[in-house]
Backbone bond lengths (Angstrom), bond angles and torsions (degrees), N, CA, C in turn:
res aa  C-N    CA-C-N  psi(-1)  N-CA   C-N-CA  omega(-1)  CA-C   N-CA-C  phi
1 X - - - 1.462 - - 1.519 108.70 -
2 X 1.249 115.33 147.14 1.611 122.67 -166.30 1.838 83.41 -96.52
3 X 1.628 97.79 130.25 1.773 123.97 171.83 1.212 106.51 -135.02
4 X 1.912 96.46 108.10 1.776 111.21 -179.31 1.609 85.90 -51.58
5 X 1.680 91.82 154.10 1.530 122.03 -166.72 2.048 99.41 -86.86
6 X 1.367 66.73 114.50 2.345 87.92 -178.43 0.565 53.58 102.56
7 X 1.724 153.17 176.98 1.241 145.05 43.20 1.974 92.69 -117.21
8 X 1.326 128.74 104.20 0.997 140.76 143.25 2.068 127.79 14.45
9 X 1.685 83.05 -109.10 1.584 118.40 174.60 1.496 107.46 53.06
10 X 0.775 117.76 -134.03 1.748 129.82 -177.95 1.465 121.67 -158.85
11 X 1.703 104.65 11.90 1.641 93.90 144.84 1.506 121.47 -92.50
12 X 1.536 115.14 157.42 1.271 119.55 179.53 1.533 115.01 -101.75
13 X 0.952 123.08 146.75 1.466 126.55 174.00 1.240 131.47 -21.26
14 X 1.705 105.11 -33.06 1.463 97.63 164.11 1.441 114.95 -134.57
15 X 2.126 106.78 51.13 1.495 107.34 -171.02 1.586 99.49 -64.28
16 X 2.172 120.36 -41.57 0.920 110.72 169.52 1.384 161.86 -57.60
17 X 1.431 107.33 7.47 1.625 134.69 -151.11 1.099 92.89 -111.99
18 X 1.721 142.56 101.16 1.164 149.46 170.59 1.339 126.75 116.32
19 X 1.527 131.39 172.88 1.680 123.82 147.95 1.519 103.70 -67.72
20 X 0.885 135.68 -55.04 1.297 152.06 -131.55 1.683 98.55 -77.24
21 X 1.668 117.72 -60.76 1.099 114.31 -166.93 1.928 97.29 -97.01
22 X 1.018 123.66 22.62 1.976 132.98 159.17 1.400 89.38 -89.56
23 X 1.456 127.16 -67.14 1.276 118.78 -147.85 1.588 100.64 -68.44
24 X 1.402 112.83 -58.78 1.792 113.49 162.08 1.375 105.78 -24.96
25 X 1.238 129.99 -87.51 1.606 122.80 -166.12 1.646 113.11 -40.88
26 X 1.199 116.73 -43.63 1.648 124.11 -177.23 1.022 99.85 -63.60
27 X 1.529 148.09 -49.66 1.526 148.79 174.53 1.166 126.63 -35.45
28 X 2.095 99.36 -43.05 1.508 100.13 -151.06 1.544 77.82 -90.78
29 X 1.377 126.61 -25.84 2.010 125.68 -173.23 1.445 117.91 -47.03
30 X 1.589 95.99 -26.29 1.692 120.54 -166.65 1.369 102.23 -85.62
31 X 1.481 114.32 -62.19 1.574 120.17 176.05 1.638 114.59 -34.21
32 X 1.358 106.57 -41.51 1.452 135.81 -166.69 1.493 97.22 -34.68
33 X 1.827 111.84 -59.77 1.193 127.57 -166.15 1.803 119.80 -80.10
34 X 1.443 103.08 7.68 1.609 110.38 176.58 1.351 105.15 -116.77
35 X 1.587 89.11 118.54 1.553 115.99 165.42 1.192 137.26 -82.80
36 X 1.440 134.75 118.63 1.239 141.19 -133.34 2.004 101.14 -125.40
37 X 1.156 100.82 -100.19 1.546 95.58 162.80 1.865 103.50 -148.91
38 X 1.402 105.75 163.64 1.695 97.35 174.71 1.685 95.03 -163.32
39 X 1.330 116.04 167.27 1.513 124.71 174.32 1.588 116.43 -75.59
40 X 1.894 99.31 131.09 1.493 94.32 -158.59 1.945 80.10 -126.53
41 X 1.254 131.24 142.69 1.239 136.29 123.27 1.414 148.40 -69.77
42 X 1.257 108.52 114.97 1.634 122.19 -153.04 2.047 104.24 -48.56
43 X 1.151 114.08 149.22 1.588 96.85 173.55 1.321 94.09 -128.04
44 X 1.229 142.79 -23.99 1.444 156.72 -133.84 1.587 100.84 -171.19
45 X 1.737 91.79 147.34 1.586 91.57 161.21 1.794 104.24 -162.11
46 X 1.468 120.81 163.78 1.762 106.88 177.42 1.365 102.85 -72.48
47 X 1.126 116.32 -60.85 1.540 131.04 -143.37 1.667 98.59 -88.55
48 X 1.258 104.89 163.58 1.643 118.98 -179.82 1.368 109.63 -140.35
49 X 1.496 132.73 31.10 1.346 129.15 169.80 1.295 111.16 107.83
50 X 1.633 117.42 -11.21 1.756 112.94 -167.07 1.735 113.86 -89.71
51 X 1.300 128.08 150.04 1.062 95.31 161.31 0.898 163.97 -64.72
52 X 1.256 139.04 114.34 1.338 150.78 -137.24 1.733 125.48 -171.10
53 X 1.521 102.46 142.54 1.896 86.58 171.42 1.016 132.76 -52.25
54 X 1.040 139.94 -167.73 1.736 135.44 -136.76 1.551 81.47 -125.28
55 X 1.482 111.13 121.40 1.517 113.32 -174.33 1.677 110.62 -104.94
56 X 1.220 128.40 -158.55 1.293 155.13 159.07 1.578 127.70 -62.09
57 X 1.485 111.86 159.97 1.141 110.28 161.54 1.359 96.88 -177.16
58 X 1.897 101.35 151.00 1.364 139.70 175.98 1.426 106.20 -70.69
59 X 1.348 116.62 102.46 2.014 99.09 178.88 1.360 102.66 -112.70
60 X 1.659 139.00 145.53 1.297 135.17 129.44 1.411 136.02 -64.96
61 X 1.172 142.87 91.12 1.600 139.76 -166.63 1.643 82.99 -71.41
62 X 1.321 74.36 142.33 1.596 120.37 -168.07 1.827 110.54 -80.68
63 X 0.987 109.14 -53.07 1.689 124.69 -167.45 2.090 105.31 -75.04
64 X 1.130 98.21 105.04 1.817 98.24 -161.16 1.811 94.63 -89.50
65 X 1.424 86.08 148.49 1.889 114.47 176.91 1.567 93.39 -63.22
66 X 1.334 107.05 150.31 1.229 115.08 -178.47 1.785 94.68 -135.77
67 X 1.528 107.20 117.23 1.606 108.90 153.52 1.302 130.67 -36.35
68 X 1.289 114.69 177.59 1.736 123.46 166.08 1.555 107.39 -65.09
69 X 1.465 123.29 -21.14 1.664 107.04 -178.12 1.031 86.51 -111.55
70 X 1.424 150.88 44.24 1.569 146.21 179.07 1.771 125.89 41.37
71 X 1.700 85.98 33.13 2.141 83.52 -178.35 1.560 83.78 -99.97
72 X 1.534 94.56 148.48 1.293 137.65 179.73 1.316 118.95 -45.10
73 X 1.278 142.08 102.09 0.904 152.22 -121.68 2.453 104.37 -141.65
74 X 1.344 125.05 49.30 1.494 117.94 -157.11 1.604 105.63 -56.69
75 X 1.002 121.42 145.38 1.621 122.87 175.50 2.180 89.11 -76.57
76 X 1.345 99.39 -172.60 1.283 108.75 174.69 1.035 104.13 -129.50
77 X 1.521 101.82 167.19 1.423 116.94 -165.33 1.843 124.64 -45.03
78 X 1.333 121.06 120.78 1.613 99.03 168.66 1.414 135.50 -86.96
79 X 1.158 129.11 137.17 1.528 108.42 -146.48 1.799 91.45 -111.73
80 X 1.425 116.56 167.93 1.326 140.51 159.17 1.555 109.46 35.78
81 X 1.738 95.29 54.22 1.437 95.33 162.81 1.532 120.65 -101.42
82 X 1.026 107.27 138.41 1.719 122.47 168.44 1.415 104.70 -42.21
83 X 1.688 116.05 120.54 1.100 128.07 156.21 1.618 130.27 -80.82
84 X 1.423 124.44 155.12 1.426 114.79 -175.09 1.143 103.41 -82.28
85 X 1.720 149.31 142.76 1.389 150.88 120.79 1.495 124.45 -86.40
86 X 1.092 124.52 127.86 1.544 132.34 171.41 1.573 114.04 -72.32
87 X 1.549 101.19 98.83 1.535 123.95 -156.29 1.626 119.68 -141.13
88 X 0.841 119.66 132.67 1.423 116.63 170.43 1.571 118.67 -153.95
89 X 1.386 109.03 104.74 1.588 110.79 -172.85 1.875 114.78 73.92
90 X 0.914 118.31 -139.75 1.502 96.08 169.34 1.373 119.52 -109.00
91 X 1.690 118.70 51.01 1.369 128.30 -160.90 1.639 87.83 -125.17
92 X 1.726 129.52 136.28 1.549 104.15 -174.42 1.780 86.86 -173.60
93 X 0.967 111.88 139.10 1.501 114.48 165.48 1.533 111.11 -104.08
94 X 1.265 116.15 122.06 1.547 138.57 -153.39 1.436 90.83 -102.77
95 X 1.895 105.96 112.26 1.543 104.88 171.89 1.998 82.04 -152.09
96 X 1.053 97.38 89.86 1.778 96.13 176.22 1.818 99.51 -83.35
97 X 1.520 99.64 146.77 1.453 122.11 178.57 1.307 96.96 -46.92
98 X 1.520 118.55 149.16 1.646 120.73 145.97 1.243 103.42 -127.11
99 X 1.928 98.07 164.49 1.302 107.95 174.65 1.491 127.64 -19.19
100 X 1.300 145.93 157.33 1.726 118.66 145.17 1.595 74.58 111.47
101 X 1.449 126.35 -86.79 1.164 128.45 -107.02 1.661 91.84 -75.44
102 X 1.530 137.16 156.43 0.864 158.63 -159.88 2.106 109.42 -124.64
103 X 1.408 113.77 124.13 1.420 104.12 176.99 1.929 97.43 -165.11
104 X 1.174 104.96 -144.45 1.304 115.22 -157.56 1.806 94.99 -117.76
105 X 1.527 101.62 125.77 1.540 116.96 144.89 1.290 134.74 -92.20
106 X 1.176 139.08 123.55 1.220 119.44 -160.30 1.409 100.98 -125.66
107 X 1.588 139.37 172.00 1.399 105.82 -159.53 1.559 93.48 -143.46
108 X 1.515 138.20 135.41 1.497 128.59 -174.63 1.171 95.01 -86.61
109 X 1.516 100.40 170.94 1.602 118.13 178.06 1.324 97.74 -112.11
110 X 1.328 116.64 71.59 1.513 122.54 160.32 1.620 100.16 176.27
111 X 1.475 115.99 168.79 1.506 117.98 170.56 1.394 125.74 -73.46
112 X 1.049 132.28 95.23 1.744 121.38 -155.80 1.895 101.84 -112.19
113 X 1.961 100.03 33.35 1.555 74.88 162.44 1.367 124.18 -96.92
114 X 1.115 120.48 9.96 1.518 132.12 -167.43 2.194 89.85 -85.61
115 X 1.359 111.30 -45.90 1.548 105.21 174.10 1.546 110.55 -49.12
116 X 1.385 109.59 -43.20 1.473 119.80 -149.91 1.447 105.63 -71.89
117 X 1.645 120.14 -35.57 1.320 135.38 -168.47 1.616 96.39 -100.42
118 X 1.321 128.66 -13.63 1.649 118.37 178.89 1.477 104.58 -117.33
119 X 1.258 121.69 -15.40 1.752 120.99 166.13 1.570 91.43 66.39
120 X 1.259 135.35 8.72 1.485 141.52 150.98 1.668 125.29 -128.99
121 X 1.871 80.21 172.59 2.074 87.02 -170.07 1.891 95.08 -49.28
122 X 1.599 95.05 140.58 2.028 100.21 175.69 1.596 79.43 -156.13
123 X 1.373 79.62 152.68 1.986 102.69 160.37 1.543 121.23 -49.65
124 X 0.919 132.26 154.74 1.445 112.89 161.89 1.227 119.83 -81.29
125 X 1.635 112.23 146.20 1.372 133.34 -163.67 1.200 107.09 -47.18
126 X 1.928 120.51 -36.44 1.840 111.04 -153.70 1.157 65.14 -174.83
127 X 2.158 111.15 165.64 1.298 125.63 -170.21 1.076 99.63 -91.35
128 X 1.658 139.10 21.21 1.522 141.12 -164.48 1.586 90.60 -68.75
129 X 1.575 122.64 151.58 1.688 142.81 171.21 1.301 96.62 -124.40
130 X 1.412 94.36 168.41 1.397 108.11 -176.82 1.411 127.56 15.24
131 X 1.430 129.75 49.86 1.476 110.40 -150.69 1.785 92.31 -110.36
132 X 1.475 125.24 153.29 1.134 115.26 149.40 1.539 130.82 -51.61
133 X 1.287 130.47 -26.01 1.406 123.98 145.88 1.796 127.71 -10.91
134 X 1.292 75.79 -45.49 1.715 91.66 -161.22 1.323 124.72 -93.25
135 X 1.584 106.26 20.73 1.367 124.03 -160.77 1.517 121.71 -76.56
136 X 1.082 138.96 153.77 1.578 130.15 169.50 1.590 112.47 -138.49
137 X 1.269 121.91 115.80 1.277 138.68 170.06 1.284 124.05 -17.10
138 X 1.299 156.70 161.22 1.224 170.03 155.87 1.509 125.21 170.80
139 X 1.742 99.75 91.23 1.066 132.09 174.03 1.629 128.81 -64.55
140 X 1.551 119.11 152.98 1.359 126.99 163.37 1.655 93.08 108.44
141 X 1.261 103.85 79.05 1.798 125.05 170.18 1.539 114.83 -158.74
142 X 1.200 115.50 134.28 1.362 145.78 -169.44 1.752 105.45 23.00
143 X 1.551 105.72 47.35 1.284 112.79 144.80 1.152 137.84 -89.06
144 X 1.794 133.37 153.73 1.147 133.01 167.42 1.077 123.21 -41.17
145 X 1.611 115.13 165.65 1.556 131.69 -174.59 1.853 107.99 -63.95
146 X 0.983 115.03 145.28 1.817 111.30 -175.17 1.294 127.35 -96.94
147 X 0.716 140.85 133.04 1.662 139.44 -156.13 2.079 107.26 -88.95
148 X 1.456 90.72 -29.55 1.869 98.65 -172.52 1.568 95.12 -128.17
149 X 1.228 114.09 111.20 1.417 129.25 -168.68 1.737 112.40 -139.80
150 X 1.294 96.93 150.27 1.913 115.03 165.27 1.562 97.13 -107.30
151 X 1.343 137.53 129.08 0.937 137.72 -151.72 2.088 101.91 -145.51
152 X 1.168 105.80 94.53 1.457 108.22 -175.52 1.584 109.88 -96.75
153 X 1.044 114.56 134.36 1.693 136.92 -178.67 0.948 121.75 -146.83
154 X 1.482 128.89 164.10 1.305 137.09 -154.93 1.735 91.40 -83.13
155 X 1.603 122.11 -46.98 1.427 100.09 178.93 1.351 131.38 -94.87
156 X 1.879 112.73 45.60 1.516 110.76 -162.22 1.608 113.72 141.57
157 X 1.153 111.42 158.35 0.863 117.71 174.55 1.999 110.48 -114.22
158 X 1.460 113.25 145.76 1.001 108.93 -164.46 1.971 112.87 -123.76
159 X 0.547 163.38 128.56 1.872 162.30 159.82 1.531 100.91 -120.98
160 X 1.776 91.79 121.27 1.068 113.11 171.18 1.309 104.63 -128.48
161 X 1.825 127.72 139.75 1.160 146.44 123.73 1.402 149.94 -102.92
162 X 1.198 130.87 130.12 1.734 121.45 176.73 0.942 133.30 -62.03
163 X 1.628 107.71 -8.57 1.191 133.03 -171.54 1.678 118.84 -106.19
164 X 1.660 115.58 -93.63 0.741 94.74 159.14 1.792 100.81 -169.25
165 X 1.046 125.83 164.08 1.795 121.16 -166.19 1.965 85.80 -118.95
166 X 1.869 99.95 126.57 0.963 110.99 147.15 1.640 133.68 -124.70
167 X 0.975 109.23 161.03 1.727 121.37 -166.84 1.415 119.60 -111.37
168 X 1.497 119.56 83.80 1.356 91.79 -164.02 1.748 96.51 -120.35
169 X 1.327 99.77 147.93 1.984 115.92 -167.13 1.343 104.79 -178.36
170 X 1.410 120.05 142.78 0.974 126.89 167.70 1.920 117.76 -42.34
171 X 1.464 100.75 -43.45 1.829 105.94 -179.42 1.502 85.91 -142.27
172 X 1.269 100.29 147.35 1.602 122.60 162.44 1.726 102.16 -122.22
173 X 1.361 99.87 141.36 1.517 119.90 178.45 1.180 117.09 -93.46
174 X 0.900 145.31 110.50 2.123 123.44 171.36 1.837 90.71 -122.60
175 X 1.183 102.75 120.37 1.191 129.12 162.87 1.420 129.23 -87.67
176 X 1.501 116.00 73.68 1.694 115.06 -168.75 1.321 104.60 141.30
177 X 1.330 103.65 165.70 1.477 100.27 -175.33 1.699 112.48 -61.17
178 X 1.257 90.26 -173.33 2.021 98.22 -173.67 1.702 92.84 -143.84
179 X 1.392 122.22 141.68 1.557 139.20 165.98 0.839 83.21 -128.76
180 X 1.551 119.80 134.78 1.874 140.01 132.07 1.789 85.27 -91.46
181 X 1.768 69.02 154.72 1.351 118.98 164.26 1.192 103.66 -128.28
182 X 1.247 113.97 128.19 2.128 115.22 -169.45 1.203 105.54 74.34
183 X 1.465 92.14 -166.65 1.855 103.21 -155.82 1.555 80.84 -93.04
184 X 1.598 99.35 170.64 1.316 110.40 -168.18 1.868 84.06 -146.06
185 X 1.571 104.32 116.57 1.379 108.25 154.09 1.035 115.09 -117.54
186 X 1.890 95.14 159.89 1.530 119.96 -168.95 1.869 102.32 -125.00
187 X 1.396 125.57 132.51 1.313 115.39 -170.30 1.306 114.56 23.35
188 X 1.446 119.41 53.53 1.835 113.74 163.65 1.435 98.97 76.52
189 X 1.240 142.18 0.36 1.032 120.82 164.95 1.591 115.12 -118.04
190 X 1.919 138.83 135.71 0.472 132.30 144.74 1.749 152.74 7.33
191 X 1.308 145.83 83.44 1.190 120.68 164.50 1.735 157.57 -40.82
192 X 1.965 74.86 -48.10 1.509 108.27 167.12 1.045 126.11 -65.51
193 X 1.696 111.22 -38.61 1.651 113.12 -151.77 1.511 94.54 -114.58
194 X 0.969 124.06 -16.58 1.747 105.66 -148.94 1.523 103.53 -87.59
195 X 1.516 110.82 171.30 1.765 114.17 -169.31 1.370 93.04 -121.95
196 X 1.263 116.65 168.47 1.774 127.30 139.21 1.531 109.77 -90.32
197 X 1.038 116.45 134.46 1.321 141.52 119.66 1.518 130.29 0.26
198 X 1.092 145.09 143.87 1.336 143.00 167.64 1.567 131.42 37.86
199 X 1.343 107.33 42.77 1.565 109.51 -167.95 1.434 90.82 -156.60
200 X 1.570 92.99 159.34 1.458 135.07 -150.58 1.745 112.68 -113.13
201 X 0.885 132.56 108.87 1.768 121.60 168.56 0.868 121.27 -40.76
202 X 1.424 101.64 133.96 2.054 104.16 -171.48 1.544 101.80 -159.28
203 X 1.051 88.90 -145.77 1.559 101.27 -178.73 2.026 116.24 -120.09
204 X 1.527 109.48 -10.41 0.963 136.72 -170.30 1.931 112.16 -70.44
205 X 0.954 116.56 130.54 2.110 107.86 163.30 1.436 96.72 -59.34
206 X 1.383 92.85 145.76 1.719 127.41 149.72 1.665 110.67 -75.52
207 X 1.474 89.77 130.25 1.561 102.14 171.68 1.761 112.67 -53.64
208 X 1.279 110.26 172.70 1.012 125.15 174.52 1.874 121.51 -48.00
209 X 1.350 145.57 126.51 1.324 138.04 124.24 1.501 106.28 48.61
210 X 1.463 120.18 95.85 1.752 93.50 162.42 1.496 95.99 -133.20
């Protein structure tokens, strides 16, 4: 086969020389078009942390097509793929993708937007395979260090925020002692700081908290 001079591509010198190494080259041309998984950066996303169902996101894959002379070649954006959440029944720890963040697309071998839009078993949408279409999110790869973290170690467990950690339940349990650091309020009032009212030094307890 005549190969303009430089010109690259992905036959080899002797894809034309035989059945054996034609049918090889035609195989690997085919493979070419099945999508497996690759690194995508988020551009878009539905959700912003609230509660809510497990939404979407806009990804760019990262790893660019390369021509027959090897110039750079970016795929485009993939749109309204299903992200992963760690969920079961209505029990789920809520950490939706943001912009920036960088993770894994992985891609089915069938059309799964007909699942995505019926949230049940459906046919597939179109006879498309392996297609990037069909991609679904799974984040937390070669991102930066995190500022608001659950932090597990051999001596403890750790939660940190800059902000601030709330607890909300009818009863909370804490089993074991408790150290503050800082003031510690209870209904708006102080632990550390606050006084009673109308009393005298003695030798006697102070009433209860007011």
């Amino acid at each position: 086969m005549a190969i303009e001079a430089g010109y690259k591509g992905l036959a080899s010198a002797n894809s034309g020389e035989g059945q054996y190494n034609a049918i090889n080259f035609l195989v690997r041309q085919i493979l070419n078009g099945v999508r497996t998984a690759t690194l995508v950066q988020i551009v878009s996303v539905t959700n912003s942390g609230g509660v809510s169902p497990v939404g979407f996101v806009d990804a760019q894959p990262l790893v660019n097509q390369l021509d027959g002379y090897s110039n750079a070649i970016p795929h485009g954006v993939l749109h309204h793929l299903p992200y992963m959440r760690i969920q079961g029944g209505a029990n789920a720890v809520i950490i939706d993708p943001q912009v920036g963040d960088i993770g894994i697309a992985v891609f089915a071998d069938r059309d799964i937007s007909s699942v995505c839009a019926n949230k049940a078993q459906s046919n597939p949408g179109s006879f498309r395979q392996f297609d990037m279409a069909d991609g679904m999110y799974i984040g937390g790869l070669l991102n930066g260090a995190p500022v608001q973290f659950v932090q597990f170690e051999t001596g403890g467990i750790t939660i940190t925020s800059p902000n601030k950690i709330t607890l909300t339940a009818p009863a909370v349990q804490i089993n074991g002692s408790v150290t503050v650091t800082g003031d510690l309020t209870a209904q708006g009032t102080s632990v550390h700081t606050h006084v009673h009212g109308g009393v005298q030094s003695g030798g006697s307890n102070t009433g209860v908290p007011v």
